[in-house]
Structure formats: C-alpha cells, structure tokens
C-alpha positions, 0 to 999 in steps of 0.5 A: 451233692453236685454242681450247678452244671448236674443235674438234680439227683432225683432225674438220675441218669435218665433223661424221662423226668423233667420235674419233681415234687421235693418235699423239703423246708421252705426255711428254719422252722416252718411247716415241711411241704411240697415244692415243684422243681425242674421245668418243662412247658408240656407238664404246665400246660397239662391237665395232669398237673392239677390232678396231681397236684390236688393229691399232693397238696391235700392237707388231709390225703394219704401223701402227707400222712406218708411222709410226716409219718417217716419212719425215723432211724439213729438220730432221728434220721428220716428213712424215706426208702419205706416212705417211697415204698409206701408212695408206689404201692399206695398211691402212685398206681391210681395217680397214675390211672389218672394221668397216663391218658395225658402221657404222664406217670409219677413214681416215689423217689428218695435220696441223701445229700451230705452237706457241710455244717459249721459248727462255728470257729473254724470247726463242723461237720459232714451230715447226711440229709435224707429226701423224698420227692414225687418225680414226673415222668413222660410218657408214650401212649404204648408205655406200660404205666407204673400200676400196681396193687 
C-alpha cells in the first residue's frame, strides 16, 4: 500500500530503479499486459529501451509464457516469486547482455498490495493482490551485470 507522497513499492528502498514494467489489468476483464511506470528521460532516449521492450511485449516470447503461466496457490493466488525466479534465471541475463553497453540492466521483481474490497452495504474485505514487474536499473559501466545461467 502507500501514499501518493511514496514511492512505488517495486523502487524499494533504493533509489537505482527509475521505471518498471508492471504487469497488470488495464480494466475489468481485458487481456493482462505490460505497462511502463516511473519516468526518466535517459531510459526514453536510450536504445535499451526498445530492446527491452521488443522482449517484453513479444506475444509468442518466453516472458509472456512466464507470467500467464503463474503458478497459482489458495484461491487462485498468483505466486509471482517462482515467476520472478523463472525472469532472472531465463531471461534477464541475455536482456542484460544486451542493454549493459547502454548502462542499464533489469531484474524480475514481485510484490503484494492488500487493498479494500466492498462487498456493498456497509460491509468488504481486505484481499491480497500479488504483482510482478520487470524493474530497470541504471547502471555504471564498472558495474557488475546481473549475469547469470
């Protein structure tokens, strides 16, 4: 949860990640899909975004496969931690491959906001809302890229 005056829960408490890709419902009953969040102006000039976003937004690519294929737990709950596993062992280290001559990397990231759910006449709930996103990070040219396998 926060406030309009926090920052968003996939920056955590660093300051490193400026934008994100959440993946999330435009509205009621329409497709899930990516949606940039956060702003910074070097990420929007830079080549690394369209390299991402080419992986991200592929309709047949293995980060769509990944998240509609969420494992899910009690009452459907989606667990995004194996999904984030799944993002930083499959297919962050070749993204990153690709983006760290521009001083970027991504890593996979998950998250639960618990919001309010009325259930009309006075009454509702508190239910749990489970999030993943792709988060971009700035990086020095001596940094260590996120490279695993």
């Amino acid at each position: 949860m926060g406030c309009a005056c926090c920052k968003p829960e996939w920056q955590g408490k660093s300051d490193d990640f400026k934008v994100a890709y959440i993946y999330e419902e435009c509205a009621c009953f329409r497709p899930r899909t990516f949606v940039l969040r956060g702003k910074d102006d070097e990420w929007e000039a830079s080549i690394a975004k369209s390299i991402v976003e080419d992986e991200v937004f592929d309709k047949s690519g293995l980060i769509l496969k990944l998240v509609e294929g969420v494992p899910k737990g009690c009452c459907g709950f989606e667990e995004f931690e194996h999904t984030v596993t799944q993002f930083n062992e499959d297919c962050a280290p070749s993204i990153n491959t690709k983006i760290a001559q521009y001083g970027f990397e991504v890593d996979g990231f998950n998250w639960v906001e618990y919001r309010y759910v009325s259930h009309g006449n006075g009454g509702g709930s508190v239910q749990p809302v489970p999030h993943f996103c792709i988060r971009i990070k700035k990086i020095s040219p001596d940094d260590d890229v996120f490279v695993t396998n």
